[in-house]
N, C-alpha and C positions, 0 to 999 in steps of 0.2 A: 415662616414660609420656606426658608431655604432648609432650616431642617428637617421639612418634610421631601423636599428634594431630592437631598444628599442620601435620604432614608431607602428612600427609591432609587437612588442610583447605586444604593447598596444592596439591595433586595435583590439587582437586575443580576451583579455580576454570579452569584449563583448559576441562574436561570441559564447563563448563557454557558456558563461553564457546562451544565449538565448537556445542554443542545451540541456542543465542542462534543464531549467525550461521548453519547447516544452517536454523533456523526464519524465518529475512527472507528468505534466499535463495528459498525455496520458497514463501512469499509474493508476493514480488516474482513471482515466475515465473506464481502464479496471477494476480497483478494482472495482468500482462501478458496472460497466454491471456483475461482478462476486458474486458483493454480493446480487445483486437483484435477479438472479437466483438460487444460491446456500445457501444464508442465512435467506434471508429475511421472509419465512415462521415463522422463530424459532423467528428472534432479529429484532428489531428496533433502529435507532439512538440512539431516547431519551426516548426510553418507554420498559420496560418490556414485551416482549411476552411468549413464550415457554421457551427460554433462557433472558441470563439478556441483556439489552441496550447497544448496544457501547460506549456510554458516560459513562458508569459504568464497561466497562471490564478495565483487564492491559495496561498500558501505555507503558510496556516493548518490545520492537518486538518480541525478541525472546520466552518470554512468547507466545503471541500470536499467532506463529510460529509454536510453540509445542502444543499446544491447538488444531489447526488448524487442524497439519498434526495426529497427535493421538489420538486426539478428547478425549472429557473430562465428564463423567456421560453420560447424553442421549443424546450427541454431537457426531457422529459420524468422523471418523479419517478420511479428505481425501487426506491423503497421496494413492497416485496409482489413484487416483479418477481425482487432479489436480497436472497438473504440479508445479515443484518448482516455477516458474516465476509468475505463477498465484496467488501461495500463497503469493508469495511477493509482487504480487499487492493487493491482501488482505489486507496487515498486512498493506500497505501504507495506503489503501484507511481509514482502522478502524483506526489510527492515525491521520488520519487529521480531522476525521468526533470526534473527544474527545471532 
């Protein structure tokens, strides 16, 4: 009986793995449709616009996080603007795209 256990608790970590990496992906994709609408005027990936490149901001979340929600010199704050969730697909999306 416990090998049929262990069998399934081997089966599961798969399963969750795949549900893990289906839920960044589709984060990441929200980040994206959010940074195309709400940042991209100002920043680019790899290039300096208004503000600086993603590729040159902090690597920290929570940095980013606070930057985001309180906005920093002529960045405005969009805390009340975007939801938490949204910001957190932000902060995902500017992390992957370093």
């Amino acid at each position: 009986m416990s090998m049929l256990k262990n069998g399934i608790k081997l089966l599961s970590i798969p399963l969750l793995s795949a549900a893990v990496a289906t839920a960044s992906a589709s984060e990441l994709s929200n980040g994206e449709a959010l940074f195309k609408k709400n940042c991209s005027l100002c920043h680019a990936i790899d290039k300096r616009k208004l503000g600086p490149a993603v590729n040159s901001m902090s690597g920290e979340a929570a940095t980013l996080r606070a930057i985001i929600s309180k906005g920093k010199g002529a960045m405005p704050a969009y805390k009340g603007k975007l939801a938490d969730a949204e910001i957190d697909a932000l902060v995902e999306y500017l992390l992957a795209n370093q």
